[in-house]
N, C-alpha and C positions, 0 to 999 in steps of 0.2 A: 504494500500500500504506500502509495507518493504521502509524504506529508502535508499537502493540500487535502488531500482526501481524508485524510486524519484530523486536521483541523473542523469539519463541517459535519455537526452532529445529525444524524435522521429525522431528530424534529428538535424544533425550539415553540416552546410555550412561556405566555408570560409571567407564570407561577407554577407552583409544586399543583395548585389549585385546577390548572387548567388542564392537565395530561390528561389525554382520553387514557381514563381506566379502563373502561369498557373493549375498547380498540385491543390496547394490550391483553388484555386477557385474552380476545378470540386470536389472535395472535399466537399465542402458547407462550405468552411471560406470565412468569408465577415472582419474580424477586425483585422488588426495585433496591440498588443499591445507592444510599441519597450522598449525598456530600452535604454539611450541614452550614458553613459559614459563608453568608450571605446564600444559602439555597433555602434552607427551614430554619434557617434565627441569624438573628444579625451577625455580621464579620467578631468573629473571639469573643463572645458572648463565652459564661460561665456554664449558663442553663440554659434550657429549651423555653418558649415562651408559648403561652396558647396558640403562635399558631402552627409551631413543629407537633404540639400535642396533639391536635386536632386534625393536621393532615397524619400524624399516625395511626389515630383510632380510623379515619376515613380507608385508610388503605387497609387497615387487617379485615375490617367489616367489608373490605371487596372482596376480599380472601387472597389479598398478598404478602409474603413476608419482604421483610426489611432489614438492613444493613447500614449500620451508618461508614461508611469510608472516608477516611479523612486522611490528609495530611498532619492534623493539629498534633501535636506532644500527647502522648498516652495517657496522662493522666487529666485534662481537662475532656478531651471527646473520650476518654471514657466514663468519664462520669455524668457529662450528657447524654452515652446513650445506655448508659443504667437508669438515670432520672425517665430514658423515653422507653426503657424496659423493651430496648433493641442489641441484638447483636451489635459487635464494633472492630473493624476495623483500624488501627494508629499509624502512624509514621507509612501512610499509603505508597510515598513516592511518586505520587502523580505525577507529571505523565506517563511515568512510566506503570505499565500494566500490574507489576507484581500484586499492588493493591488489592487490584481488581480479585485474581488468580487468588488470592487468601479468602478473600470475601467469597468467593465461587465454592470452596473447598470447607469453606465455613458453613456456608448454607447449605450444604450438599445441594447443591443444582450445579449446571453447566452452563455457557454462556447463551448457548441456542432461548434461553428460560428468562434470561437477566436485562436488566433496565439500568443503565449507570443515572444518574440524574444529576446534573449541576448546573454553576455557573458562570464557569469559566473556560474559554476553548482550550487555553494553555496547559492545562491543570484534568479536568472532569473529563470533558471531551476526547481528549488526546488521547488517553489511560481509555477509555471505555471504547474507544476505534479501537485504538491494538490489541485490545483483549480478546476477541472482540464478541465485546457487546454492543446490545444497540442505545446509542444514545440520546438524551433528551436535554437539551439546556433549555436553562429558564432564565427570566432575568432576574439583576441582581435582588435581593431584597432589601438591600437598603444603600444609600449611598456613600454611608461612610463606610472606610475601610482601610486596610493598615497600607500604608504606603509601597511597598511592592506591588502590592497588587493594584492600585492606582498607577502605576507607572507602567503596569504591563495592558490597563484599558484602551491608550488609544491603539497600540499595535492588534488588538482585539478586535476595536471596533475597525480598522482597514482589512483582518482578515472576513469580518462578519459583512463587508461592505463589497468585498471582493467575489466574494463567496456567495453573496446574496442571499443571506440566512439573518 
């Protein structure tokens, strides 16, 4: 796979909110795997907020399970996704796949099953092409953010603008 193609996720929605559930299930995904900062609660948030709680009750009562995959230090996303009483993936490596490939092996499902979900092409995107699973970005949820990742948005938005996604 060219790293163009890697960069341009299968779909983009404007929230965790809007993913067709429905779609994916007849589909044959059974696991979304989320990324959580700016995906379901704000950038380095401690805890989850009503509304990572609420799209996680939304997704189990579809009858999906869930994953949180993160890059964050093991000890903050793991305690947010005990507080969301999810599996957790730590130190993912985005983009590169290994993340993914733990989280895969975690859930016992395969990638043919799996939904990566974020919001960054750099990072979510990338990792969830080479694994490959199918992926979904979303936009950010909030605007603030830790300065790396600010400074990797506009070369984003030329790929998202290139790319026409």
């Amino acid at each position: 796979m060219n790293i163009f193609a890697a960069m341009k996720p299968d779909a983009v929605c404007k929230s965790v909110y809007d993913i067709p559930l429905d779609s994916l299930k007849e589909a044959g995904k059974t696991c979304l795997l989320l990324d959580f900062d700016n995906t379901l609660g704000p950038d380095h948030a401690t805890a989850p907020d009503k509304y990572a709680y609420d799209f996680i009750d939304k997704i189990r009562n579809e009858g999906f399970s869930c994953c949180l995959v993160s890059n964050a230090k093991s000890g903050r996303s793991s305690k947010i996704a005990q507080m969301l009483d999810i599996p957790c993936v730590t130190y993912a490596h985005k983009p590169r796949p290994d993340g993914i490939y733990r989280a895969l092996k975690l859930m016992e499902t395969d990638a043919s099953k799996a939904v990566m979900v974020g919001d960054q092409v750099f990072t979510d995107v990338i990792a969830g092409r080479l694994a490959p699973v199918y992926t979904i970005m979303v936009e950010k949820y909030s605007s603030k953010e830790i300065w790396y990742v600010v400074l990797k948005r506009p070369f984003e938005k030329l790929v998202r603008l290139i790319g026409r996604f």
